[in-house]
TORKOL-4160 file (C-alpha; in steps of 0.2 Angstrom, whole numbers, padded with zeros to 4 digits, m for minus):
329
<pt num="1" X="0054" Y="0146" Z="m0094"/>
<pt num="2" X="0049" Y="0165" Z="m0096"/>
<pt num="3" X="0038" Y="0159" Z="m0110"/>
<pt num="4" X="0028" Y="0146" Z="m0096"/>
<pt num="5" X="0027" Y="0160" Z="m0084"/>
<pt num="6" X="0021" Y="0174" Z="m0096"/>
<pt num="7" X="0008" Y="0158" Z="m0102"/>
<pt num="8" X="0003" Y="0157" Z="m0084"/>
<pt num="9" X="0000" Y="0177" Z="m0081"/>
<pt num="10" X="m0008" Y="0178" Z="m0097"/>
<pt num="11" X="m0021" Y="0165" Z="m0091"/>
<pt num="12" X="m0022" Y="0174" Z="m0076"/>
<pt num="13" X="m0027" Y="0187" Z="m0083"/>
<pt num="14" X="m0039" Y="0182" Z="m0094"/>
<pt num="15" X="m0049" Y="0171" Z="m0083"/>
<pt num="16" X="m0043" Y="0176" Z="m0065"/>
<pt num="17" X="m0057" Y="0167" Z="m0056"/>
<pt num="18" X="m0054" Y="0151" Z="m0063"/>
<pt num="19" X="m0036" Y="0152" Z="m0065"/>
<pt num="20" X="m0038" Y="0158" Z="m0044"/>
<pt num="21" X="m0048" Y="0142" Z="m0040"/>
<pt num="22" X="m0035" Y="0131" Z="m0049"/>
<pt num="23" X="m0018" Y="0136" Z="m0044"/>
<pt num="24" X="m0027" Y="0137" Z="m0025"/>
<pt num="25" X="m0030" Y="0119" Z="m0028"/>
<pt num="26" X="m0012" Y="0115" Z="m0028"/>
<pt num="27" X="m0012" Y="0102" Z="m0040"/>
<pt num="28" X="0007" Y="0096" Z="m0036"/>
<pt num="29" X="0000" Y="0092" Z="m0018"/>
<pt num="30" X="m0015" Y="0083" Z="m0023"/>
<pt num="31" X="m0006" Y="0071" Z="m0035"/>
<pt num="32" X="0006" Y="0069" Z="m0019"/>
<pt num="33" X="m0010" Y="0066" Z="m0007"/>
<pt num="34" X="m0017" Y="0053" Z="m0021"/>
<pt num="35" X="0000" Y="0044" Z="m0021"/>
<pt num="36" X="0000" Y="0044" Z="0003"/>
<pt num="37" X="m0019" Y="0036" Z="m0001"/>
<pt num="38" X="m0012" Y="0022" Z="m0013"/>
<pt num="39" X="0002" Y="0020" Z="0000"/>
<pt num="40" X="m0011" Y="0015" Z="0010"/>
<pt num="41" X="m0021" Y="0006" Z="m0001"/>
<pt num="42" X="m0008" Y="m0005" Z="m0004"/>
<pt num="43" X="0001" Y="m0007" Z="0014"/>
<pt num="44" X="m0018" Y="m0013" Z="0017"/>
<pt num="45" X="m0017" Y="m0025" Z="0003"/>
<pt num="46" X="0001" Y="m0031" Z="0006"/>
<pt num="47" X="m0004" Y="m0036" Z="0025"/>
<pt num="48" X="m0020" Y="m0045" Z="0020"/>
<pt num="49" X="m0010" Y="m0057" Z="0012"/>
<pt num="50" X="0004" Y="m0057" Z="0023"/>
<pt num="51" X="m0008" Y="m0063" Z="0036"/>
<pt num="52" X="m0014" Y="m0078" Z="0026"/>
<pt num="53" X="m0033" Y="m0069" Z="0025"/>
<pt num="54" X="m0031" Y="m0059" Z="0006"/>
<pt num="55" X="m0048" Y="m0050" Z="0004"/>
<pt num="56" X="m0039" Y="m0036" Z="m0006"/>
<pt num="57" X="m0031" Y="m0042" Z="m0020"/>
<pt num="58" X="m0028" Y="m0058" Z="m0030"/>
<pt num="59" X="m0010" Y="m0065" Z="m0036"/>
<pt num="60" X="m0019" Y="m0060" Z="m0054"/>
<pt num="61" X="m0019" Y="m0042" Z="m0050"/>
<pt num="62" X="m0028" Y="m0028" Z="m0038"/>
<pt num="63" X="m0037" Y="m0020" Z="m0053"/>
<pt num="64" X="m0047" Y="m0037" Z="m0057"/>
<pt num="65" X="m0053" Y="m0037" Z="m0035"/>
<pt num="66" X="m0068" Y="m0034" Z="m0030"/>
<pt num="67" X="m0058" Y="m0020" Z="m0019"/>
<pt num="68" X="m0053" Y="m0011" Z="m0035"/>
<pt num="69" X="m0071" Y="0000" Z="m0034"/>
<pt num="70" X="m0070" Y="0005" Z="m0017"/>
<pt num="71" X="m0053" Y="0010" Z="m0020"/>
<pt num="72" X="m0057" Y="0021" Z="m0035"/>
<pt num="73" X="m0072" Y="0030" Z="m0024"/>
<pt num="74" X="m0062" Y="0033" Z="m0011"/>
<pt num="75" X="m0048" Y="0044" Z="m0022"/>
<pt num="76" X="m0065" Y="0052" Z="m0026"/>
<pt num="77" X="m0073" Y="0056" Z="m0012"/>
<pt num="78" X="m0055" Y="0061" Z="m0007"/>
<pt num="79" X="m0050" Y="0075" Z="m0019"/>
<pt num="80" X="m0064" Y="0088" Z="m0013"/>
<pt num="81" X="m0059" Y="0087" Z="0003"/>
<pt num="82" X="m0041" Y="0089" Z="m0001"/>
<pt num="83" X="m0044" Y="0105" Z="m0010"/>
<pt num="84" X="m0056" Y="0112" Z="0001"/>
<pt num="85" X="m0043" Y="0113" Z="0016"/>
<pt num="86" X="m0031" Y="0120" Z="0002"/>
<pt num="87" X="m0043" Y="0132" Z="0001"/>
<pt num="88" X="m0046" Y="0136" Z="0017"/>
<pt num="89" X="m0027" Y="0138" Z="0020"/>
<pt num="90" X="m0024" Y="0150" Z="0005"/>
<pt num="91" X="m0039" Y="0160" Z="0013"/>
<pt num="92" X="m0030" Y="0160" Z="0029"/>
<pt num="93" X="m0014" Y="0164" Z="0023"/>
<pt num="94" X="m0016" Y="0179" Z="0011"/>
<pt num="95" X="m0007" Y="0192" Z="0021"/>
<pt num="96" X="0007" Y="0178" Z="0025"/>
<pt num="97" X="0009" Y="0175" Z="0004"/>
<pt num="98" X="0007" Y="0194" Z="0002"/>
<pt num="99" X="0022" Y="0197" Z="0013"/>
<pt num="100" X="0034" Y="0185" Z="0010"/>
<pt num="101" X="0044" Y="0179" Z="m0006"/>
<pt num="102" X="0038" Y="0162" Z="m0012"/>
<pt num="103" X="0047" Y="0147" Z="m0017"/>
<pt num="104" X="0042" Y="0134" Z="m0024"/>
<pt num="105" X="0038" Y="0125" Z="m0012"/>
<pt num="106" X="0033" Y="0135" Z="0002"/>
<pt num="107" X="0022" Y="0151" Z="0003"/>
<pt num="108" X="0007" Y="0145" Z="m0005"/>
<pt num="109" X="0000" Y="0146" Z="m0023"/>
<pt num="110" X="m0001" Y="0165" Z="m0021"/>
<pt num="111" X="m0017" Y="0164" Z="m0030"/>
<pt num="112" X="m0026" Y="0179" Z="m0023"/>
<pt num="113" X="m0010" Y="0190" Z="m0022"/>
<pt num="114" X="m0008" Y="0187" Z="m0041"/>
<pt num="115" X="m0025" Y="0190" Z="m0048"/>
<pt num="116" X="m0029" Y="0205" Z="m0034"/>
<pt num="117" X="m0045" Y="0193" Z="m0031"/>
<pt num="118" X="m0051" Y="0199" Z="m0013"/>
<pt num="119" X="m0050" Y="0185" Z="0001"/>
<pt num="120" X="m0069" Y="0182" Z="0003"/>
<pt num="121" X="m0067" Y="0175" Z="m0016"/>
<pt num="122" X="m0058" Y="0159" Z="m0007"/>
<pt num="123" X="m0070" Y="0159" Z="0006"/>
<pt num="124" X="m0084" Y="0157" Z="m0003"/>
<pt num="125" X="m0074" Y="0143" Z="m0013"/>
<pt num="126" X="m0069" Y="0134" Z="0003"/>
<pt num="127" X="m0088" Y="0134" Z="0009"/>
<pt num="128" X="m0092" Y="0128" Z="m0007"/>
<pt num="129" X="m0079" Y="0114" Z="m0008"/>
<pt num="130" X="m0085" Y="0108" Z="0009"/>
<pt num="131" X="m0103" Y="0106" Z="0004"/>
<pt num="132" X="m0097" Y="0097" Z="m0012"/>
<pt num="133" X="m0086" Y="0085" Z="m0001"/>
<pt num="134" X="m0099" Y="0082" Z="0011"/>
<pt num="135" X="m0109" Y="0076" Z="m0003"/>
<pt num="136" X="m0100" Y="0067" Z="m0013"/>
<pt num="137" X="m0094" Y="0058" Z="0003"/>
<pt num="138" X="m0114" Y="0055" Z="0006"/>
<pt num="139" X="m0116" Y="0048" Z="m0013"/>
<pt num="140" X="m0101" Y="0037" Z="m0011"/>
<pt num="141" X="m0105" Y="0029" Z="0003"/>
<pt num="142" X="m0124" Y="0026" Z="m0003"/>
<pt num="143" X="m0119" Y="0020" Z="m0019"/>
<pt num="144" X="m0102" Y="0009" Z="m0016"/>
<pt num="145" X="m0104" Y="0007" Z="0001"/>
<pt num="146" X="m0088" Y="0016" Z="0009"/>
<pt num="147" X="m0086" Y="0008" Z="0027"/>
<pt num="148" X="m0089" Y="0018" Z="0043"/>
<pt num="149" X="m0074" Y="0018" Z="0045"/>
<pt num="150" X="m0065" Y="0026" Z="0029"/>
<pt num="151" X="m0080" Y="0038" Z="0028"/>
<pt num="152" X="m0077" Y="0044" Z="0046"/>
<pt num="153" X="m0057" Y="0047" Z="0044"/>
<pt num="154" X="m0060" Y="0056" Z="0032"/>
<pt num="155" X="m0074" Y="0067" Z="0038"/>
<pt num="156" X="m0059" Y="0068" Z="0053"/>
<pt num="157" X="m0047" Y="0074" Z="0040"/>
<pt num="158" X="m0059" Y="0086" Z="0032"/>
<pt num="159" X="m0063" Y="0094" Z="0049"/>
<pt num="160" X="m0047" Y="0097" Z="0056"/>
<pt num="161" X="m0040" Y="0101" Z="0041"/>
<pt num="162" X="m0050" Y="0115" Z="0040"/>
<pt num="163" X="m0046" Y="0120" Z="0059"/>
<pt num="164" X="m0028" Y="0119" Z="0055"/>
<pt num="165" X="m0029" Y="0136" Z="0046"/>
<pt num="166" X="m0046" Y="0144" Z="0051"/>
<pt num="167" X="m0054" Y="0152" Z="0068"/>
<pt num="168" X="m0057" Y="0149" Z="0079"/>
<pt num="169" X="m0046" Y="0134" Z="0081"/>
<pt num="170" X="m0032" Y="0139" Z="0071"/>
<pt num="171" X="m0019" Y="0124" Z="0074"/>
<pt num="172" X="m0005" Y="0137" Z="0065"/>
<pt num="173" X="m0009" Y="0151" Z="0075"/>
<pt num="174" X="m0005" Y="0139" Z="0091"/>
<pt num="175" X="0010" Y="0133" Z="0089"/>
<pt num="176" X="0003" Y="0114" Z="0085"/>
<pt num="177" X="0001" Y="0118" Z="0067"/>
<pt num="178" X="0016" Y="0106" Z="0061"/>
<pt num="179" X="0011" Y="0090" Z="0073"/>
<pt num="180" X="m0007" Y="0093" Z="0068"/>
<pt num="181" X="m0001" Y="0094" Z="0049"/>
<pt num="182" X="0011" Y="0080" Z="0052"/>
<pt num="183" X="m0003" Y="0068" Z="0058"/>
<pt num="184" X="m0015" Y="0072" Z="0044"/>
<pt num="185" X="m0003" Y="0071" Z="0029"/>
<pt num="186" X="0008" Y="0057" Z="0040"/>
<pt num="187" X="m0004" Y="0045" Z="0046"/>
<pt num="188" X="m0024" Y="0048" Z="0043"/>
<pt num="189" X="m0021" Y="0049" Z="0024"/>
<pt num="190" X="m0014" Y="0032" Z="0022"/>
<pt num="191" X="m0025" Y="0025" Z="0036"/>
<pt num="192" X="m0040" Y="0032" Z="0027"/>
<pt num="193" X="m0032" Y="0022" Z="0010"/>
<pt num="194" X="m0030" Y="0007" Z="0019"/>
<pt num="195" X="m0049" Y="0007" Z="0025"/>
<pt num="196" X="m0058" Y="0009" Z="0012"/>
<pt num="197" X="m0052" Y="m0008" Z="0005"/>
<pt num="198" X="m0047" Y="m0019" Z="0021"/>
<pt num="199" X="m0048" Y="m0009" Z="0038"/>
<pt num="200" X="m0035" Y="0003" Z="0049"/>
<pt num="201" X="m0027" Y="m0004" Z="0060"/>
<pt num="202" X="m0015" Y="m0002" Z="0071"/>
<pt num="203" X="0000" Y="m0011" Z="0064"/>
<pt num="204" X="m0006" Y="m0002" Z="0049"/>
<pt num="205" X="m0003" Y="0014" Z="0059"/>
<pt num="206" X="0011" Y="0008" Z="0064"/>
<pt num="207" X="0019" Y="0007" Z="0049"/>
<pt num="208" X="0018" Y="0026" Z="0042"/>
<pt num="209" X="0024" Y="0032" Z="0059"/>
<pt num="210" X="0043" Y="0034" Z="0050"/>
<pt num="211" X="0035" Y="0042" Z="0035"/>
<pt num="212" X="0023" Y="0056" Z="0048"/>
<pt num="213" X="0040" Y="0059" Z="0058"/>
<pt num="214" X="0049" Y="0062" Z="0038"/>
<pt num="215" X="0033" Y="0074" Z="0036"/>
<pt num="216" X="0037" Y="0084" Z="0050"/>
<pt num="217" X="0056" Y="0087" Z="0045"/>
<pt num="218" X="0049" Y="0095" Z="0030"/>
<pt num="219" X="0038" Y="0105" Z="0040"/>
<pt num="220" X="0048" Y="0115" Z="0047"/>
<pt num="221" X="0058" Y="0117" Z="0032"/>
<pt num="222" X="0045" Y="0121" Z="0023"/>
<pt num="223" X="0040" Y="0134" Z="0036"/>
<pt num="224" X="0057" Y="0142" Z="0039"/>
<pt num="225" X="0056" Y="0155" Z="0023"/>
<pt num="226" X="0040" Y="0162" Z="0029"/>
<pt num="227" X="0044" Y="0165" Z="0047"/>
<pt num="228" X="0044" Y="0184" Z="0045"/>
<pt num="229" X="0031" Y="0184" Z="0037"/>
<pt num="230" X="0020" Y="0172" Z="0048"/>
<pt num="231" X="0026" Y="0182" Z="0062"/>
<pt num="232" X="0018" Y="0198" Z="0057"/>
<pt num="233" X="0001" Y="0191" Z="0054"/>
<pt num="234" X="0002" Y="0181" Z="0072"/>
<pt num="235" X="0005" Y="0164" Z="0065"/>
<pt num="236" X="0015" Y="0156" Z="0079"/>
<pt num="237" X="0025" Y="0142" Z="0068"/>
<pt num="238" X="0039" Y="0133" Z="0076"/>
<pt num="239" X="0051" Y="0141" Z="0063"/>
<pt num="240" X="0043" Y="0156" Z="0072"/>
<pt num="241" X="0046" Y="0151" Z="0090"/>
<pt num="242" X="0060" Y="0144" Z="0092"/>
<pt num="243" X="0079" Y="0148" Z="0086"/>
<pt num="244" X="0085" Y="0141" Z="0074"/>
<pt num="245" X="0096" Y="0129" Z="0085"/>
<pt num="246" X="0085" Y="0121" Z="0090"/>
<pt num="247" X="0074" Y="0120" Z="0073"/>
<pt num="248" X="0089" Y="0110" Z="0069"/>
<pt num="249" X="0091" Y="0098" Z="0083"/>
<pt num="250" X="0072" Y="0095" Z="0081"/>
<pt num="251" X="0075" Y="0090" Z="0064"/>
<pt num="252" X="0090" Y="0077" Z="0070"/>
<pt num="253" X="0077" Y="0070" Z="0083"/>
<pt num="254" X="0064" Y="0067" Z="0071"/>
<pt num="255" X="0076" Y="0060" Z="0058"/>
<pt num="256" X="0083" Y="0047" Z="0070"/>
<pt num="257" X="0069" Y="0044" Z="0077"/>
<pt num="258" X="0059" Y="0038" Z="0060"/>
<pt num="259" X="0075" Y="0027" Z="0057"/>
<pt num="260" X="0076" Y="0020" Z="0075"/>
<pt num="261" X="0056" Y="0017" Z="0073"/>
<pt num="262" X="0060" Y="0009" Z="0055"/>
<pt num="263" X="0072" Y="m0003" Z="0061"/>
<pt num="264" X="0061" Y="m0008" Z="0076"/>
<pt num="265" X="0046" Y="m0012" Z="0065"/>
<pt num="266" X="0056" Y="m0022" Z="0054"/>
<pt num="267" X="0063" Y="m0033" Z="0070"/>
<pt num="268" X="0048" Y="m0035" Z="0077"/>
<pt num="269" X="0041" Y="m0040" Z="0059"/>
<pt num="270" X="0028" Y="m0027" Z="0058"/>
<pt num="271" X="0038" Y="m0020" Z="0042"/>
<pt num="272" X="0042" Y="m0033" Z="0027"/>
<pt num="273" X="0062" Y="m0031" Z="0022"/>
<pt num="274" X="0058" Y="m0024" Z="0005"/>
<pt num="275" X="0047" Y="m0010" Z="0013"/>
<pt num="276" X="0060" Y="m0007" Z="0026"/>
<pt num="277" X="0073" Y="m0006" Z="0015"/>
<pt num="278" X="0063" Y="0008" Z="0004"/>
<pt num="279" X="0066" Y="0018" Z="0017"/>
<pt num="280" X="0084" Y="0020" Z="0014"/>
<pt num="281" X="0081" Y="0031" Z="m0003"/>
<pt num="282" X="0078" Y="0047" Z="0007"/>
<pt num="283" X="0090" Y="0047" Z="0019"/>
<pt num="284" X="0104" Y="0058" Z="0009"/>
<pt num="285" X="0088" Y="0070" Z="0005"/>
<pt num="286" X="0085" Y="0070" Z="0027"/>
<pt num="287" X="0104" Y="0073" Z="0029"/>
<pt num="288" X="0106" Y="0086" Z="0017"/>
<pt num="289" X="0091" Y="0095" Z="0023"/>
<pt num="290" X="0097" Y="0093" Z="0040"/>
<pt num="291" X="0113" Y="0102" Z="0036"/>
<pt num="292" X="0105" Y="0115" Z="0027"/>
<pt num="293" X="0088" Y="0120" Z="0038"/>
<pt num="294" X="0090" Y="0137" Z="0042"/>
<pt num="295" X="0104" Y="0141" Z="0033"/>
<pt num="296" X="0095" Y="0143" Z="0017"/>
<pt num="297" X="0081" Y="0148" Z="0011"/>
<pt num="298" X="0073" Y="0133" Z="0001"/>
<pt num="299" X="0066" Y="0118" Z="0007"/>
<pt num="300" X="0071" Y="0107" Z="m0008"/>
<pt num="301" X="0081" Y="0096" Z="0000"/>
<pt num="302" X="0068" Y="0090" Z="0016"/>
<pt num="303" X="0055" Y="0091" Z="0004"/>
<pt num="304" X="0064" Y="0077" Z="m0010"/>
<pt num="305" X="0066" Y="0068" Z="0006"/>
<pt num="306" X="0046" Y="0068" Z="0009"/>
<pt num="307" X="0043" Y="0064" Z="m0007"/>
<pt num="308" X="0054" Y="0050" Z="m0010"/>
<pt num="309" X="0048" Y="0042" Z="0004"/>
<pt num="310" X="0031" Y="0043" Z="m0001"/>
<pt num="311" X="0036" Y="0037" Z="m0020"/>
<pt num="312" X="0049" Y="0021" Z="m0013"/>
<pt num="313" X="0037" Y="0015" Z="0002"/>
<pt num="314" X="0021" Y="0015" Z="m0010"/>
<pt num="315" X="0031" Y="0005" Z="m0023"/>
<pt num="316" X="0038" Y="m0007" Z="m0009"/>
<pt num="317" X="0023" Y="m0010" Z="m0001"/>
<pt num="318" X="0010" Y="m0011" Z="m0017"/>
<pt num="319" X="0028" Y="m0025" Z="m0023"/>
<pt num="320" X="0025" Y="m0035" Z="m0006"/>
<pt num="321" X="0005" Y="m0034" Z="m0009"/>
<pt num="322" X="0005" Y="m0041" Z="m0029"/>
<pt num="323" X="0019" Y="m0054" Z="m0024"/>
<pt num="324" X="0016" Y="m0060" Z="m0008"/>
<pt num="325" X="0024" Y="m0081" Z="m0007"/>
<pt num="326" X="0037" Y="m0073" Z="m0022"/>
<pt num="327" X="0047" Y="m0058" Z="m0013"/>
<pt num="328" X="0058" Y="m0063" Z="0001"/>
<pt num="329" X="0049" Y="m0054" Z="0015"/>
């Protein structure tokens, strides 16, 4: 382990800039965005068949559909825009990451803090991420032909999640920041995945409604070891806010709420049994991380219960999708 983070500060070192732009990327979140996309890539596939009208995806296989290139493009078109608001938000937040003590999974990349790179460096990167996602956006939807309404979702996501972190919006600095993040992460991201190869709809929203509520359990875990630090620099955080009582019981609410709304979508048949049941995986993670919020500092336990949602529902769903008449539904 010391050898791997001597590697990492030798790199940084040598070629700070770059090393800066990658690490600011966050690499472990974009391969966790690209998995939220295929979720909803495939709860669009697993319902056009389910409703007897499959224009997705063949009992032979998604990758042999005509719905496979669309698919591919919009993971494309997607990344840019995922690193610009990453960007944006390790601009935003360089006296937050200057201040507080990172884990590993809160407090940023610390990119700027650890090359001494000044701030503007990020700025200029976020303005020319933007550009490159606008046109790579504009290339795809020439070339492949990107519906209207995939490219428009994700201009939505690109827009506001740049106004999440930066003036003079600011979502963070109002004290909506973790519904706002919730909402992008939670449910544009897998309606945007099932648009570009079928359409959003709103039983497709209402699927990921569990998954945004599990989202915003691990916000404000994730947002609990910085609050001293966002406080300084006028970030108005719920971890922020409120006490930590009642950081807790909003955790509860949410947590019973996205298994309340699970169970009601499976009733009312909205929710095929094997995707319902995937859901079960992160409960131990939500009660653990329930227990824990606030009295400790890492966010390990709400955030495996994030990301084992995310890995369990995308299985489920893309299982329903490539054996649809075969799995018990």
């Amino acid at each position: 382990m010391s050898r791997l983070v001597s590697g990492r500060h030798s790199v940084a070192a040598r070629v700070p800039r770059l090393w800066a732009l990658w690490a600011a990327a966050r690499p472990s979140q974009l391969l966790l965005i690209l998995l939220v996309y295929v979720l909803g890539v495939g709860i669009a596939t697993a319902m056009s068949g389910l409703e007897g009208t499959r224009t997705v995806v063949s009992p032979s296989g998604f990758v042999f559909s005509e719905a496979f290139a669309p698919a591919l493009a919009g993971a494309v078109a997607l990344v840019p825009v995922a690193v610009t608001i990453h960007y944006a938000n390790e601009y935003a937040d360089v006296e937050t990451d200057a201040l507080t003590e990172q884990t590993p999974f809160s407090g940023g990349s610390g990119a700027l803090v650890r090359t001494g790179l000044d701030a503007e460096f990020l700025q200029h990167a976020t303005g020319a991420s933007a550009v490159v996602s606008v046109l790579t956006l504009a290339c795809i939807v020439s070339v492949v032909g990107l519906s209207p309404t995939a490219a428009g979702l994700l201009v939505t996501v690109l827009v506001v999640g740049v106004a999440y972190s930066l003036p003079p919006v600011a979502f963070i600095r109002r004290g909506v920041g973790e519904a706002v993040n919730a909402l992008l992460g939670g449910l544009l991201l897998p309606l945007y995945g099932a648009a570009t190869v079928g359409s959003a709809t709103v039983s497709t929203a209402l699927t990921v409604v569990p998954f945004t509520l599990v989202v915003g359990c691990n916000l404000l875990a994730t947002h609990w070891p910085d609050r001293k630090a966002d406080a300084t620099v006028g970030k108005r955080t719920l971890a922020v806010r409120w006490r930590p009582d009642s950081l807790r019981r909003a955790y509860v609410v949410l947590a019973a709420v996205a298994a309340a709304t699970t169970a009601l979508l499976w009733f009312l048949g909205l929710l095929p049994t094997l995707a319902a049941l995937s859901h079960l995986v992160c409960v131990p993670f939500l009660v653990w991380g329930g227990y824990v919020l606030t009295r400790q500092r890492s966010p390990l336990p709400s955030v495996l219960a994030m990301v084992s949602l995310a890995v369990s529902t995308t299985l489920a769903w893309w299982a329903v999708a490539v054996g649809v008449g075969v799995l018990p539904l």
